[in-house]
C-alpha positions as CSV (number, residue, x, y, z in Angstrom):
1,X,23.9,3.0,60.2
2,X,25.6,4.1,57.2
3,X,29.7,4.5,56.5
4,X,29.3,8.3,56.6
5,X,26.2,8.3,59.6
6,X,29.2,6.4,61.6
7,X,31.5,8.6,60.8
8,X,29.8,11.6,61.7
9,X,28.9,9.9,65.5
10,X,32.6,9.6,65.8
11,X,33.7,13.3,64.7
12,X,31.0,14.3,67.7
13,X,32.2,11.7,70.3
14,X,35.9,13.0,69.6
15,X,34.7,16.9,69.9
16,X,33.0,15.4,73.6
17,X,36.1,13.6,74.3
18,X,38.8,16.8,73.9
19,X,35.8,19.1,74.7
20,X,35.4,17.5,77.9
21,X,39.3,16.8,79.2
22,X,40.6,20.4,77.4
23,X,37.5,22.0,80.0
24,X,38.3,20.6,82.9
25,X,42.6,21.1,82.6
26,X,41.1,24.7,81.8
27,X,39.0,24.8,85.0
28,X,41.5,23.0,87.4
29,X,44.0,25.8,86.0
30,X,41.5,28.2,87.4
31,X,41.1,26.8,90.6
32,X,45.0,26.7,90.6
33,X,45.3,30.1,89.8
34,X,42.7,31.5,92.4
35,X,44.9,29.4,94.8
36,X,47.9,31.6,94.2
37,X,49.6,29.4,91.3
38,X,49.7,32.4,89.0
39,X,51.8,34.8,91.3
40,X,54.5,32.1,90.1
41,X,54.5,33.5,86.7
42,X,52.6,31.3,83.3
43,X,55.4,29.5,82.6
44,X,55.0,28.1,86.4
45,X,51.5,27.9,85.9
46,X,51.4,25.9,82.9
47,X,54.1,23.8,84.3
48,X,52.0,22.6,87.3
49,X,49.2,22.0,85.1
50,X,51.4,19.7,82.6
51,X,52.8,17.5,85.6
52,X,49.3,16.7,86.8
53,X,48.1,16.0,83.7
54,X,51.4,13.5,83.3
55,X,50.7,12.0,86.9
56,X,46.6,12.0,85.6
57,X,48.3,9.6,82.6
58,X,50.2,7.1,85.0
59,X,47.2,6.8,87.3
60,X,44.9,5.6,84.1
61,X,47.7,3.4,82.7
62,X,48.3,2.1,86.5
63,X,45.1,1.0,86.8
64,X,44.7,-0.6,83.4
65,X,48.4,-3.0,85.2
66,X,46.3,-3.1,88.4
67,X,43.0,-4.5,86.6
68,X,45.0,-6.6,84.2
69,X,46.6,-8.4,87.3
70,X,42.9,-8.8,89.2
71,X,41.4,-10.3,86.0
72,X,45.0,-12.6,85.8
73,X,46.2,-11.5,82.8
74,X,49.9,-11.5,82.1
75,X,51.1,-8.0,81.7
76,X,53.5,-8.0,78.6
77,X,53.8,-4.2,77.8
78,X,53.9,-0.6,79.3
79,X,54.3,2.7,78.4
80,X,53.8,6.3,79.8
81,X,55.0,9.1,77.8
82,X,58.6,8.3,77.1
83,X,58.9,5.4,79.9
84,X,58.7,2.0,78.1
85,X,58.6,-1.0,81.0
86,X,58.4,-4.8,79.9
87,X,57.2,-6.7,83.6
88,X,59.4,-10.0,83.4
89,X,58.8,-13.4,85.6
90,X,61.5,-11.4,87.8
91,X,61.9,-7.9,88.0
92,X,60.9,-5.3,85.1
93,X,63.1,-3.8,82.4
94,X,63.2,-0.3,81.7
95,X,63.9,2.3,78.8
96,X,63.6,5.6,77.7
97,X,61.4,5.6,73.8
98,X,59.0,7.7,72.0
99,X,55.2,6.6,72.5
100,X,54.5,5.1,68.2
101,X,53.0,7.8,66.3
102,X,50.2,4.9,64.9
103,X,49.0,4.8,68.3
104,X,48.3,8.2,69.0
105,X,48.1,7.5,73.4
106,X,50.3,9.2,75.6
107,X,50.2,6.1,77.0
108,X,49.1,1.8,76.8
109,X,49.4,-1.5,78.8
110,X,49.7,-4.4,76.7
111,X,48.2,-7.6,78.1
112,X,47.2,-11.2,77.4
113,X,44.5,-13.1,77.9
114,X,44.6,-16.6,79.9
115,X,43.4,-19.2,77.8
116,X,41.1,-21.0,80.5
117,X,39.2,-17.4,81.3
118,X,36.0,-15.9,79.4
119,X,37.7,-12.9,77.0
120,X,34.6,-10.9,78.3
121,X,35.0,-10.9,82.0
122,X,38.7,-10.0,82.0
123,X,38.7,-7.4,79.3
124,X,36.1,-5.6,80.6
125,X,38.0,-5.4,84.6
126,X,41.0,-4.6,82.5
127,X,39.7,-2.1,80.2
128,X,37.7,-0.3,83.1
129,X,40.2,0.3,85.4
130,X,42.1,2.8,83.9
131,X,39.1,5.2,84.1
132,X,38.0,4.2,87.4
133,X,41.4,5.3,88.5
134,X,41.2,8.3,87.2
135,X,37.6,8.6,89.2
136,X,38.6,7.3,92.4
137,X,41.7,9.7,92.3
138,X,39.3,12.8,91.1
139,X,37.6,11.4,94.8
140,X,40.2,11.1,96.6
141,X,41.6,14.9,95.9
142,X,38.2,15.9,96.4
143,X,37.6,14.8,99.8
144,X,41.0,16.2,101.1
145,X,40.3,19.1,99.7
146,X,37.3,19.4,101.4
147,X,38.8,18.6,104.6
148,X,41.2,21.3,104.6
149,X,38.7,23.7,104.5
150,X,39.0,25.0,100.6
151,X,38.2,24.2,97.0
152,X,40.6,26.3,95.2
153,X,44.1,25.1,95.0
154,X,46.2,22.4,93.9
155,X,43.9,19.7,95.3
156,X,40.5,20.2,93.8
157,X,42.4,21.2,90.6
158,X,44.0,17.9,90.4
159,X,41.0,16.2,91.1
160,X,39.0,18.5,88.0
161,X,42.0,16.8,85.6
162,X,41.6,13.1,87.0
163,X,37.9,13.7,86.5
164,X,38.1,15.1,83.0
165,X,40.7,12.5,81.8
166,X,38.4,9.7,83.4
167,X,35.2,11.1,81.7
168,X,36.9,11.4,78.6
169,X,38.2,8.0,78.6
170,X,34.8,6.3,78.5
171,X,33.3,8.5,75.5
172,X,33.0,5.6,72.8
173,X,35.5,6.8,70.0
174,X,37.0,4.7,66.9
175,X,39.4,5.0,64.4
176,X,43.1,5.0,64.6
177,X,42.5,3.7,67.9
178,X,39.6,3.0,70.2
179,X,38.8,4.5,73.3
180,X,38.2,2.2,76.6
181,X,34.4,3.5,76.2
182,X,34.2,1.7,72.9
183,X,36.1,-1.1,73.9
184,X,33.0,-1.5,77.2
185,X,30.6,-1.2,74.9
186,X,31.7,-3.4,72.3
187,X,32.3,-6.0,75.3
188,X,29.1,-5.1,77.4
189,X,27.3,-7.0,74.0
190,X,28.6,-10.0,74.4
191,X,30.4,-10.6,71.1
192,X,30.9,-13.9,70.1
193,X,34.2,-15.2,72.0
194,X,34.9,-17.8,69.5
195,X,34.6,-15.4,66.4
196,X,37.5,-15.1,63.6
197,X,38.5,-11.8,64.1
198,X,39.1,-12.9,67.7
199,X,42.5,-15.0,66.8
200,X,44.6,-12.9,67.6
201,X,43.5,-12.9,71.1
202,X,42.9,-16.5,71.3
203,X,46.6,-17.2,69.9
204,X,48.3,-14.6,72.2
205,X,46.9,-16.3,74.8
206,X,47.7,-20.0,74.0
207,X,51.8,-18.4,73.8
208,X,52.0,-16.7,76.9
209,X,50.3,-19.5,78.5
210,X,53.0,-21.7,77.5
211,X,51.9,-23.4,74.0
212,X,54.7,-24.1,71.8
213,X,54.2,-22.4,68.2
214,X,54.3,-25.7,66.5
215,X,50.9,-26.3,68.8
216,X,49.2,-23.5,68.2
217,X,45.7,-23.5,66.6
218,X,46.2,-24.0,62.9
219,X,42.6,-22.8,62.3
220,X,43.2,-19.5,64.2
221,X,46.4,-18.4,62.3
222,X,44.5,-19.4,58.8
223,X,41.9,-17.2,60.1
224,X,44.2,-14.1,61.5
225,X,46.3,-14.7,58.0
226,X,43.0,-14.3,56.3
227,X,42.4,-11.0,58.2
228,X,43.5,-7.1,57.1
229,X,47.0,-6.2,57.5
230,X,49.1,-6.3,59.6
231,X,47.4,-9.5,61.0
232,X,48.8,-12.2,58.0
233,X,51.9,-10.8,59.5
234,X,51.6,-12.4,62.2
235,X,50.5,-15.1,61.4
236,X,53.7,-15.5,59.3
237,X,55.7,-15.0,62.4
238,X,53.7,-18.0,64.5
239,X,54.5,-20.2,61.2
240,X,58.0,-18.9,61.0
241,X,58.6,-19.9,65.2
242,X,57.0,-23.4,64.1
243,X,58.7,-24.4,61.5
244,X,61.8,-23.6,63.3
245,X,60.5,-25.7,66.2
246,X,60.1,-28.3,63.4
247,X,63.5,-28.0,61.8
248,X,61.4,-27.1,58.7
249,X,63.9,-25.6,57.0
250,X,63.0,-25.6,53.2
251,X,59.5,-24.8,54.5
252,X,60.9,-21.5,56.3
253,X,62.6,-20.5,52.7
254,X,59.4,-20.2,51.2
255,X,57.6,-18.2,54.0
256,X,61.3,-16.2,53.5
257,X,59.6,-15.4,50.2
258,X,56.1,-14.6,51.6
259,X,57.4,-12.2,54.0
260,X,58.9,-9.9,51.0
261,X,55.6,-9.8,48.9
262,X,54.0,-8.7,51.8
263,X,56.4,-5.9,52.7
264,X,56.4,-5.6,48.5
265,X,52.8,-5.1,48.5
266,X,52.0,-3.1,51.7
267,X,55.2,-1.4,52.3
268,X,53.3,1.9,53.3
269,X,50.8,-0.2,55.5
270,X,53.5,-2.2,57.6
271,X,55.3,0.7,58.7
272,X,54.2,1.0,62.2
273,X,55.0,-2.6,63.0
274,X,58.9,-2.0,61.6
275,X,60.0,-4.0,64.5
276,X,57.9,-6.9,64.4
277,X,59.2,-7.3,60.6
278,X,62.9,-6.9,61.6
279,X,62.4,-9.8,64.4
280,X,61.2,-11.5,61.0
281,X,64.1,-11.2,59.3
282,X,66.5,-11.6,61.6
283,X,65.0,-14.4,62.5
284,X,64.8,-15.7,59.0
285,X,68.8,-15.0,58.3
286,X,69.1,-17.5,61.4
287,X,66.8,-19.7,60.0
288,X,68.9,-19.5,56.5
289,X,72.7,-19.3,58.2
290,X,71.3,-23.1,59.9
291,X,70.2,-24.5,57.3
292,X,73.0,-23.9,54.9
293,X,75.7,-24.0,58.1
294,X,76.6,-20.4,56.6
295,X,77.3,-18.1,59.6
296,X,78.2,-14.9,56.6
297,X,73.9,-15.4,56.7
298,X,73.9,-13.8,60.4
299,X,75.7,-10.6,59.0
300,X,72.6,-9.8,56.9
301,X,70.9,-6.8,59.0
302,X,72.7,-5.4,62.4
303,X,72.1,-5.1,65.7
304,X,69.0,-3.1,66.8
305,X,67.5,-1.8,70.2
306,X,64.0,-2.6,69.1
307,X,65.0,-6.0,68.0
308,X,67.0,-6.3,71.4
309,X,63.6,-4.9,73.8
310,X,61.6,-7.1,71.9
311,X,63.3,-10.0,71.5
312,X,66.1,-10.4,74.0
313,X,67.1,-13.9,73.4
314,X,67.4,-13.7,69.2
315,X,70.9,-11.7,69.4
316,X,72.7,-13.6,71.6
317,X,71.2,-17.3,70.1
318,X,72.9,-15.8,66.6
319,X,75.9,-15.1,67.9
320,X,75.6,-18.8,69.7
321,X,74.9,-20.3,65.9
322,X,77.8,-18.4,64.7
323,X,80.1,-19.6,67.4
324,X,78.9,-23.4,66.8
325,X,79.2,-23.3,62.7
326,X,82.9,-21.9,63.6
327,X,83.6,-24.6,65.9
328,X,83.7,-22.6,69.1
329,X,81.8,-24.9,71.8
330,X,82.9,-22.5,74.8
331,X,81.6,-19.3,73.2
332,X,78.6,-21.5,72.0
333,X,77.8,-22.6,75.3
334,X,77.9,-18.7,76.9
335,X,76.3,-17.6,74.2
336,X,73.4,-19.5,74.6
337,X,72.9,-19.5,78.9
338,X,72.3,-16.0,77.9
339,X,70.0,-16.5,75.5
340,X,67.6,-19.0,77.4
341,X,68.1,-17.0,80.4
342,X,66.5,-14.1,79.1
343,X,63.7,-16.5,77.2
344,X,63.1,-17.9,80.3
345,X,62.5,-15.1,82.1
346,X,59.8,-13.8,79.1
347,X,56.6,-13.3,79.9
348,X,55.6,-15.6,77.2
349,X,56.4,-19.1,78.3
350,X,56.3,-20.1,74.0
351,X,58.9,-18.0,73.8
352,X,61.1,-19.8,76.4
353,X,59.9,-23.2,75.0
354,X,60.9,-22.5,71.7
355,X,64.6,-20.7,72.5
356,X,64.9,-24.2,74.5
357,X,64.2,-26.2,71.3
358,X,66.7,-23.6,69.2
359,X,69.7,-24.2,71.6
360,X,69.0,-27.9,71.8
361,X,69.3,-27.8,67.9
362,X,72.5,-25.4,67.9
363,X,74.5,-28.0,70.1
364,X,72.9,-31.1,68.0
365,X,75.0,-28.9,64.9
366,X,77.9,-28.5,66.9
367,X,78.1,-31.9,67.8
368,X,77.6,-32.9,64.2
369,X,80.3,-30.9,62.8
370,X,82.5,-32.6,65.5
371,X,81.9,-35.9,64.2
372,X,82.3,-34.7,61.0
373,X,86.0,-33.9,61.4
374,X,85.4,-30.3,61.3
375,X,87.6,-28.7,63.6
376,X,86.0,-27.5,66.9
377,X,87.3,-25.2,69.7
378,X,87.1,-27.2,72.9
């Protein structure tokens, strides 16, 4: 099938997608309204109808959490709407942030795979559970309604949304994102596991699970490097955290200067993954303010919330470098208890490993600077 044939198909699965979830929000209004909803007035009406559709949108993205936890995959992102949760080894955090325009979801869950697992088996529990919660819950409203005697109401228009939403959800679609129907079938086939474009995935996994950067696969980040944008991006970020891990320090320089002809040559393209490139840099002027025991390094870019959900630890281990190049072992040492206790309580056990390597470093250049005469805060 042709570019323009596959295009085509998708314009038509999208027109079935809306087609399907805009008909059934229009018919569960209907069943609403012969239930009395509209004696409330429109605005009520349409009020009603947009909380359902918003609890419709935490079911799916519940059961997407619930199936990534059956198949044993580490949760590492959520969002609903404008509710952003990051699940932790204990307890969650919790914000208030836009959903990224890129995405174009009301909603994700963000999970890893487990490196001992078969991709296939756990994507495809994870990937159909968000419908089938939908479908269940479409049940579910169904059989109460049924029970008390009518099928007008709140009820069976509740269940009309969960089904429409569910439905809509397994219509294959592609493009700026894909659709959990596209993502079954593309699974269903049985696409090679061990395939290039598959890095990504494989590398993701290998970090969660605990795999220093330094150990990563070097084949896999050649081939995600190798890969459209954003992917060499982050690659550069695993070779950035291993290096670091390796005290490479002229070596992170240079990737210093790979990083801006990247964002030099694909400025427009990088944009939705601003964040992931200002973790980069920051991470870099650490990288430079160590090597050259020049804490004015650290002053290069501000603090940021992104920076801060993302990457917990990387404020407070800067602020730990600058208290060690200035000789201040107390404010050092706080510094960094809070920086590896908020590594160590990351999802990703390569990210604890490797803010336990950083702070081991940090004291090594407090100590040196100690037997070098310079004077240190005791």
């Amino acid at each position: 099938m042709g570019n323009t044939a596959k295009r085509g198909l998708n314009r038509l699965m999208v027109l079935i997608q809306v087609a399907l979830f805009i008909g059934a929000c229009a018919w569960a209004g209907v069943l609403m309204g012969m239930g009395g909803i509209f004696r409330h007035g429109p605005f009520v009406s349409v009020l009603l109808v947009t909380v359902l559709i918003m609890l419709a949108t935490l079911i799916h993205e519940a059961g997407h959490w619930l199936g990534a936890r059956l198949a044993g995959m580490p949760v590492l992102q959520v969002q609903v709407f404008h509710l952003a949760i990051q699940p932790q080894r204990r307890g969650l955090r919790v914000r208030l942030k836009g959903v990224p325009r890129s995405l174009g979801l009301s909603g994700y869950v963000f999970a890893a795979q487990r490196p001992d697992q078969p991709v296939r088996e756990s994507l495809l529990l994870f990937v159909v559970m968000g419908p089938l919660a939908n479908l269940v819950a479409a049940a579910l409203c169904l059989i109460l309604a049924v029970l008390g005697g009518s099928l007008i109401g709140v009820l069976p228009g509740f269940a009309l949304i969960n089904l429409g939403m569910g439905l809509a959800n397994l219509v294959p679609t592609w493009g700026r994102s894909q659709s959990d129907g596209f993502k079954l079938l593309t699974w269903w086939q049985r696409p090679d596991e061990n395939a290039a474009d598959l890095a990504y995935t494989r590398l993701l996994a290998h970090y969660v699970a605990g795999v220093p950067a330094e150990r990563l696969p070097v084949e896999d980040i050649q081939a995600l490097a190798e890969q459209p944008m954003p992917m060499p991006l982050i690659a550069l970020s695993y070779q950035i955290y291993a290096r670091q891990a390796l005290e490479d320090w002229p070596g992170i320089q240079q990737l210093d200067s790979e990083l801006q002809a990247m964002l030099d040559a694909h400025s427009k393209q990088l944009l939705p993954v601003a964040t992931s490139i200002a973790i980069m840099q920051r991470d870099l002027a650490y990288s430079r303010a160590y090597y050259t025991q020049d804490a004015s390094a650290l002053d290069a870019y501000g603090r940021n919330r992104d920076v801060d959900w993302f990457a917990p630890s990387l404020a407070p281990r800067c602020d730990a470098l600058r208290a060690a190049l200035q000789g201040d072992v107390p404010s050092m040492e706080r510094h960094l208890a809070r920086a590896l206790q908020l590594a160590r309580n990351h999802v990703a056990g390569g990210y604890a490993a490797l803010e336990e390597q950083l702070a081991t470093q940090i004291r090594e250049r407090a100590r040196t600077r100690l037997a070098e005469g310079q004077p240190v805060v005791a």
